[in-house]
C-alpha positions as CSV (number, residue, x, y, z in Angstrom):
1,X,-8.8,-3.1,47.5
2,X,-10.6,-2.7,44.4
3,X,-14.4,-3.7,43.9
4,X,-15.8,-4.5,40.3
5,X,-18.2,-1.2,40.5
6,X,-14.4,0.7,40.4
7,X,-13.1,-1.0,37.4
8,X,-13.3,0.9,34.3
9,X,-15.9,0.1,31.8
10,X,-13.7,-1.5,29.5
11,X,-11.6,-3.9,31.8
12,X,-15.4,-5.5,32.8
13,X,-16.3,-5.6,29.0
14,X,-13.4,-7.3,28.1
15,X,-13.3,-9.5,31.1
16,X,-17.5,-10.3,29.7
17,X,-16.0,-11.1,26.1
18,X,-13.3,-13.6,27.2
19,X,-16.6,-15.5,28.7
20,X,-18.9,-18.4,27.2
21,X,-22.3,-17.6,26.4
22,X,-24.0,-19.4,29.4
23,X,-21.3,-16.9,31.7
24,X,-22.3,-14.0,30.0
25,X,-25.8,-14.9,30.5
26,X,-25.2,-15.0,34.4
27,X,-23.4,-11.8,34.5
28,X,-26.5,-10.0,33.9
29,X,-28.1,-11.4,37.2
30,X,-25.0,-9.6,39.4
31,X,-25.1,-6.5,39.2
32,X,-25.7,-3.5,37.4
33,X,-22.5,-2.9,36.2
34,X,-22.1,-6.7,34.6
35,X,-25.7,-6.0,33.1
36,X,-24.8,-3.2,31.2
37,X,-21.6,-5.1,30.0
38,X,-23.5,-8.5,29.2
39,X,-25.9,-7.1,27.5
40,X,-23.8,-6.2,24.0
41,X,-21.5,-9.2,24.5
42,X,-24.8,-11.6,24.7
43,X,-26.2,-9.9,21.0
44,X,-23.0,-9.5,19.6
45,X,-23.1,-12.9,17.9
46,X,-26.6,-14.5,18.0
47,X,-26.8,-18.6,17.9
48,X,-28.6,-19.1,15.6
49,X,-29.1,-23.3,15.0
50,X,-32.0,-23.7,13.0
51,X,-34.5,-21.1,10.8
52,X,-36.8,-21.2,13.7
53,X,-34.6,-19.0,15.7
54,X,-33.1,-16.9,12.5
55,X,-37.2,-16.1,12.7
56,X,-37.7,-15.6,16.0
57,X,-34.5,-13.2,16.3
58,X,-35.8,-11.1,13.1
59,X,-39.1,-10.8,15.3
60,X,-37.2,-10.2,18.3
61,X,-35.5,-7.0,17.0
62,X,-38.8,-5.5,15.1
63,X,-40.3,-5.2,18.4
64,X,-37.3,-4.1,20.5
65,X,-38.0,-1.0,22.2
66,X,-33.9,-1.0,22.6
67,X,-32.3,-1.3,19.3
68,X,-30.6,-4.1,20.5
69,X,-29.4,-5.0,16.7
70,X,-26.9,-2.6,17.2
71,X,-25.2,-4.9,19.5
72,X,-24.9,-7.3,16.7
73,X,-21.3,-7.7,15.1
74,X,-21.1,-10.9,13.9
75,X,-24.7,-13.5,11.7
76,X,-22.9,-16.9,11.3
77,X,-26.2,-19.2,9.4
78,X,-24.6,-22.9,9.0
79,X,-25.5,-25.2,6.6
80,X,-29.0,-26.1,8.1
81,X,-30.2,-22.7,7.8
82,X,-32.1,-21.2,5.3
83,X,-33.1,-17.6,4.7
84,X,-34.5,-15.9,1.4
85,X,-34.6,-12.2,0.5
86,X,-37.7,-11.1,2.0
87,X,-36.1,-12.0,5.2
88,X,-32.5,-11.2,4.9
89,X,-33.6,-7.6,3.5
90,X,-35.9,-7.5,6.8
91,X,-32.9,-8.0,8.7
92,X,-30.5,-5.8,7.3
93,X,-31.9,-2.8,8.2
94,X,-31.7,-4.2,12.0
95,X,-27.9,-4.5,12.4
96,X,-26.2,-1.5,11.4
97,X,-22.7,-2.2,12.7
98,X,-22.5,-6.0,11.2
99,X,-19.0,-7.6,10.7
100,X,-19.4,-10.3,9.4
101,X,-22.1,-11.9,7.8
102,X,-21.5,-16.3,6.3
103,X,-24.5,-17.7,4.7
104,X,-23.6,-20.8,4.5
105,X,-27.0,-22.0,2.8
106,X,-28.4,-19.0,0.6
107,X,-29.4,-20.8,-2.5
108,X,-32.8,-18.3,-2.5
109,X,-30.7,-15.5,-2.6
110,X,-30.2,-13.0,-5.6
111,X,-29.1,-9.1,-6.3
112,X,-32.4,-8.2,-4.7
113,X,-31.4,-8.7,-1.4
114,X,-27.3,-9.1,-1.8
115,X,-26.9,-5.6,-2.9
116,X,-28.3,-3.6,-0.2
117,X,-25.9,-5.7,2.2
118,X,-23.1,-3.0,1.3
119,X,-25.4,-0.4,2.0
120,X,-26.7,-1.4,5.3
121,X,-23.2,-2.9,6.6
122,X,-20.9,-0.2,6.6
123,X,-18.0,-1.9,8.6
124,X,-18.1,-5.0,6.9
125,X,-15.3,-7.0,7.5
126,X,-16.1,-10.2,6.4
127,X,-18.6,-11.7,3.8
128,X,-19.2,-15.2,2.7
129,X,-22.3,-17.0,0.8
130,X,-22.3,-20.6,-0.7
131,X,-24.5,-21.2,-3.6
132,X,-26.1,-17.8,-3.7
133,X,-27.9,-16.6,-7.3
134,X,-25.8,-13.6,-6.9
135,X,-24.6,-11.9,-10.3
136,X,-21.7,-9.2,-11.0
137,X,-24.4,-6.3,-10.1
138,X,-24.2,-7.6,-6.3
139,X,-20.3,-7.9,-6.7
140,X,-20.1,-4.1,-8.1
141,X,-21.7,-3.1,-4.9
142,X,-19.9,-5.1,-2.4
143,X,-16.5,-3.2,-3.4
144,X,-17.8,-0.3,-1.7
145,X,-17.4,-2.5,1.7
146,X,-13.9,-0.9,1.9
147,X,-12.8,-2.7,5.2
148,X,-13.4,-6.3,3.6
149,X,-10.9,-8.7,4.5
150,X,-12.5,-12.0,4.1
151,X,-14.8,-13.3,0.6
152,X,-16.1,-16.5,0.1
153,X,-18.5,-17.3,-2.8
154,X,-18.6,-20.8,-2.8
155,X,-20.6,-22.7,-6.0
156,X,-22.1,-19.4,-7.0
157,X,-23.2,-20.3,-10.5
158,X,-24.6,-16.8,-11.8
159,X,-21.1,-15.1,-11.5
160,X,-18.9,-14.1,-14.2
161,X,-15.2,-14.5,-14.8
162,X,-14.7,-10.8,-13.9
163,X,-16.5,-10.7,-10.3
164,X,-13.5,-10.5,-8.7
165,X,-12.4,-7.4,-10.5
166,X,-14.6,-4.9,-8.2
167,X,-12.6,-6.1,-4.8
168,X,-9.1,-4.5,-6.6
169,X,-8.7,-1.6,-4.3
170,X,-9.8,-3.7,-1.0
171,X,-8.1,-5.3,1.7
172,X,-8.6,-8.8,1.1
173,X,-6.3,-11.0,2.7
174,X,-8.6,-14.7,2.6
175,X,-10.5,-15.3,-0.8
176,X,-12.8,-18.9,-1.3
177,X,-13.7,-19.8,-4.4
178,X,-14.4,-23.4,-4.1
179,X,-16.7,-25.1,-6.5
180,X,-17.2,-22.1,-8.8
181,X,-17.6,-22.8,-12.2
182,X,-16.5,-19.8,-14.0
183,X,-12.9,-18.8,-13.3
184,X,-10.9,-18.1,-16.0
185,X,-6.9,-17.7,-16.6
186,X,-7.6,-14.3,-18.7
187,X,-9.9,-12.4,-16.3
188,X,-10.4,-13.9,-13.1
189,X,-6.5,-14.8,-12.7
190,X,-5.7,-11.6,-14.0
191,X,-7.5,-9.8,-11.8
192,X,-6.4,-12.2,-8.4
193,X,-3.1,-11.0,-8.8
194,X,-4.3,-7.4,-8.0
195,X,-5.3,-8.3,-4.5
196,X,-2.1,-7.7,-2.6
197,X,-2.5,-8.2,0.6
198,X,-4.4,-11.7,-0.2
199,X,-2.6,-14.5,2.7
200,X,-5.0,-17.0,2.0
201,X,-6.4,-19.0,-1.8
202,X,-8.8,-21.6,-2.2
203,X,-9.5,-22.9,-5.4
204,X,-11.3,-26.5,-4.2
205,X,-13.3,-28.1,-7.1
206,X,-13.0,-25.5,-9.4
207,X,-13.1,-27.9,-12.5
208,X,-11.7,-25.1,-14.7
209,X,-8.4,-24.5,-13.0
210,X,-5.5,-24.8,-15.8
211,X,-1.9,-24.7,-16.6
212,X,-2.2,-21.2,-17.9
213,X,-4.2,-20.1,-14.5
214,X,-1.8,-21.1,-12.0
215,X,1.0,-19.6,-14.5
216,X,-0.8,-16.5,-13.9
217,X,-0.6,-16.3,-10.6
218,X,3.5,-17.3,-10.1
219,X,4.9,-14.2,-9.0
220,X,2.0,-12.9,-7.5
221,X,0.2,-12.9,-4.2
222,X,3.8,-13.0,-2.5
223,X,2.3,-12.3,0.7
224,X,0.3,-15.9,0.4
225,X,0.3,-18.0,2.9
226,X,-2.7,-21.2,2.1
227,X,-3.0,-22.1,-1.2
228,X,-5.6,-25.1,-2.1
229,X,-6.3,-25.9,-5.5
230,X,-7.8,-28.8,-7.4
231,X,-6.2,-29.6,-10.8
232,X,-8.5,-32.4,-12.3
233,X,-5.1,-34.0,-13.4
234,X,-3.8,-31.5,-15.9
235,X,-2.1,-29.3,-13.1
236,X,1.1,-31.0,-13.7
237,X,5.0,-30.4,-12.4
238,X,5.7,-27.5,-15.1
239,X,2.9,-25.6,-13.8
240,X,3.4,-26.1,-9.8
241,X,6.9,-25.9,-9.4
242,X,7.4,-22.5,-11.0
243,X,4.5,-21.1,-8.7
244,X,6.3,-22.8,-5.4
245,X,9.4,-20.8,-6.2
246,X,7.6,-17.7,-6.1
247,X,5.5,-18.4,-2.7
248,X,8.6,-19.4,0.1
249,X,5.8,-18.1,2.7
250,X,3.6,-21.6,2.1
251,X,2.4,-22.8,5.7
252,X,-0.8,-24.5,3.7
253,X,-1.0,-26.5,0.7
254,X,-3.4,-28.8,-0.9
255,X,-2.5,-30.0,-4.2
256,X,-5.6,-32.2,-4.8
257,X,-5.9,-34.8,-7.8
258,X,-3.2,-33.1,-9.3
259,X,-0.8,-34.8,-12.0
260,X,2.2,-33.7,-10.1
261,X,5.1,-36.3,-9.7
262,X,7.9,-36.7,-6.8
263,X,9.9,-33.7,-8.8
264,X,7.1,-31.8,-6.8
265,X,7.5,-33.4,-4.3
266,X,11.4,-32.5,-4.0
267,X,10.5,-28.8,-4.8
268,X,7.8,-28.5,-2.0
269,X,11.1,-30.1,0.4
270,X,13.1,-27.4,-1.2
271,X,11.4,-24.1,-1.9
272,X,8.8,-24.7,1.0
273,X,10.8,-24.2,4.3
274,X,8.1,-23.1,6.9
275,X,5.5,-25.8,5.4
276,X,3.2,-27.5,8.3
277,X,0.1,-28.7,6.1
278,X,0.5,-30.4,2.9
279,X,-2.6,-32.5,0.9
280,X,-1.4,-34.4,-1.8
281,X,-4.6,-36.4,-2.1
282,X,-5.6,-38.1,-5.2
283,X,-1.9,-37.5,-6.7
284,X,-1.6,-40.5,-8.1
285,X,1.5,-40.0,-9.9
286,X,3.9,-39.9,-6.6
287,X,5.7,-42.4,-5.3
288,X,6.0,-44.2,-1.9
289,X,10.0,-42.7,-2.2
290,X,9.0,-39.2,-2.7
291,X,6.8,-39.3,-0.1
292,X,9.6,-40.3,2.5
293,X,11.7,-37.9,1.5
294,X,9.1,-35.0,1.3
295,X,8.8,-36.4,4.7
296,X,12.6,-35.7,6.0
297,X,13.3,-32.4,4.1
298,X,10.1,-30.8,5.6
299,X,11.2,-31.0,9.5
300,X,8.3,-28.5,10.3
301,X,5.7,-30.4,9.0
302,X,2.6,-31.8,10.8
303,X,0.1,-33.1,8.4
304,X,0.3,-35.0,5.4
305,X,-2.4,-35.8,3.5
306,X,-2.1,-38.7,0.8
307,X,-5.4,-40.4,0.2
308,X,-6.3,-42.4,-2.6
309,X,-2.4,-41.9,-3.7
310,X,-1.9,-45.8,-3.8
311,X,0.2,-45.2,-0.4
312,X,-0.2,-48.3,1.5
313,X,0.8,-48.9,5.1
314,X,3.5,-52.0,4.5
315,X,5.3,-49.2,2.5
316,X,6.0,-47.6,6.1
317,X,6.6,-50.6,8.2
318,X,8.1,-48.5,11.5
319,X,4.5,-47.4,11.9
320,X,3.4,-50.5,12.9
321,X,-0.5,-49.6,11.7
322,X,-3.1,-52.3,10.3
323,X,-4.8,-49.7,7.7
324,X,-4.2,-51.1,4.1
325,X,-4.1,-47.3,2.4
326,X,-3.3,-44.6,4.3
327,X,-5.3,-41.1,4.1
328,X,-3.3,-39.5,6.9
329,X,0.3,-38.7,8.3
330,X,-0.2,-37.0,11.5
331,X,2.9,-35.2,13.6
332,X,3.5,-38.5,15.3
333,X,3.5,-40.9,12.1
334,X,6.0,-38.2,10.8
335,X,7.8,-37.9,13.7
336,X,8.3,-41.9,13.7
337,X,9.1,-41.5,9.6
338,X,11.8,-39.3,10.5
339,X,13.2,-41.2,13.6
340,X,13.2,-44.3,11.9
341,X,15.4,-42.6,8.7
342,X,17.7,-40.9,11.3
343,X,17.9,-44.7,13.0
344,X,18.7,-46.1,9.8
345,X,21.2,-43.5,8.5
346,X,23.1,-43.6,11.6
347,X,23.3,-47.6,11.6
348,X,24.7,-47.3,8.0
349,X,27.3,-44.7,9.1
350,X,28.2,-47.4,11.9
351,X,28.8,-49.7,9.3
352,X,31.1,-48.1,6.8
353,X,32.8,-47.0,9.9
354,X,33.3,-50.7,10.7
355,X,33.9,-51.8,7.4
356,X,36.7,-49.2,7.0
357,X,38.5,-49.8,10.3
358,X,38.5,-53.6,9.0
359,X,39.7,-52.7,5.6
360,X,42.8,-50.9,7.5
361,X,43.3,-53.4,9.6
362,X,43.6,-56.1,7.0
363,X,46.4,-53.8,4.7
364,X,48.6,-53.6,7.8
């Protein structure tokens, strides 16, 4: 029989990495071989809750005497963390073999300390920052992060409508844009439709999202698989239904406060076959009709989002629900939509069928 010092390195690392943190903690206490397997699974992505501990962690790896930093592959800093340039540029130099690095509150950061990130983080994979005072300089450098597969530059406000242009050549496959200002159909459309590989589009609060843009980008990005998008009520049929033609590979769509009708609707039912997320939120345009046959013509799908569409819950009576508008169609409120239309149809076939046995009846 086979004791744990005989298993090869890797079976005990990955059987570390399938653990919580709390589990790895324990492994180190075992014995030596679980120690020297903890150890880079336990650095390899930090908790870090609050800037306390961001500080304490950039301490932490000054005065290692072990490099741990190395260990690090993934710096995940939510909402409620801050960090400026003097400390990210502190940090960088600590974590040579970072992945992926989401900054989700970096409104004190500029070029200063953005631009060395593609210098210090050579395997790169995945890079997102929300609000940051970044500028096309920072984006120049970040296309030499050749294994990049995952941008987000949320509500950046210093870039331009060509930042997009140095990523050409890369790997990209999930792109968020949300709440930037500064998109534009010539350039930054232009230059979307060179990122092949992309699966995954958000364009949430935007503001500047047109006709033209989205006519830009039908044909392109055939590999695409989430698409989100906020029209500001000028995205309208003749600009969405073209790009649904072009994109049959749609799993995720949000068409938010768009001035799309039901012939959306019906093109969505017809174009989109493997659809299983839609958001139609603030459409106001649609009808309670469309919706219920958007509803039967996409059996795969499990989420339907309608808020603020003036969708009210008598107009389904089968769901037998006490909300005055509804927000959400989950599986089993479409599921019940669907049973209920089936029910119905099948009733009326009964009836013709009756009413035609009568009618022959009564001639002989």
């Amino acid at each position: 029989m086979s004791t744990l010092e005989n298993l090869p390195r890797e079976i005990i690392s990955l059987i570390c990495s399938l653990l919580e943190q709390p589990e790895k903690y324990n492994c180190i206490y075992v014995n030596k071989e679980l120690y020297s397997a903890s150890i880079p699974e336990l650095w390899r992505e930090p908790i870090l809750p609050s800037t306390k501990a961001l500080h304490q962690l950039i301490k932490c790896l000054h005065h290692s005497k072990h490099q741990r930093g190395d260990y690090i592959r993934v710096i995940r800093l939510g909402c409620f963390v801050g960090i400026n340039d003097e400390e990210l540029l502190s940090l960088l130099p600590l974590i040579p073999n970072l992945e992926v690095l989401e900054l989700r509150q970096a409104e004190q950061l500029t070029d200063k300390s953005l631009i060395p990130v593609s210098r210090y983080c050579k395997q790169l994979k995945q890079f997102g920052v929300k609000r940051a005072l970044a500028t096309y300089r920072t984006m120049h450098y970040l296309g030499g992060c050749v294994e990049l597969q995952r941008l987000t530059l949320a509500a950046c406000p210093n870039l331009t409508p060509m930042a997009l242009l140095p990523f050409a050549h890369l790997p990209i496959e999930h792109l968020d844009l949300s709440g930037c200002k500064w998109l534009t159909a010539s350039d930054t459309a232009h230059d979307l439709c060179s990122l092949e590989h992309l699966t995954s589009l958000s364009l949430i609060c935007c503001d500047v999202i047109s006709a033209d843009f989205l006519h830009q980008l039908t044909g392109a990005l055939i590999h695409l698989q989430d698409f989100s998008i906020t029209g500001n009520a000028v995205i309208e049929d003749d600009a969405v239904i073209p790009f649904l033609k072009t994109h049959p590979n749609l799993h995720g769509l949000f068409l938010l406060e768009c001035a799309i009708t039901d012939a959306t609707l019906k093109a969505i039912g017809q174009y989109l076959p493997n659809l299983h997320h839609l958001d139609i939120s603030f459409c106001t345009r649609v009808t309670t009709r469309g919706v219920r046959d958007l509803v039967f013509q996409c059996p795969h799908l499990k989420l339907l989002g309608v808020k603020y569409c003036g969708i009210v819950a008598h107009d389904f009576p089968e769901l037998q629900i006490d909300e005055i508008e509804l927000d959400t169609l989950n599986y089993i409120k479409l599921d019940q939509i669907r049973n209920h239309h089936q029910e119905e149809e099948s009733i009326r076939e009964s009836y013709a069928y009756i009413h035609q046995f009568l009618s022959t009846e009564q001639v002989h």
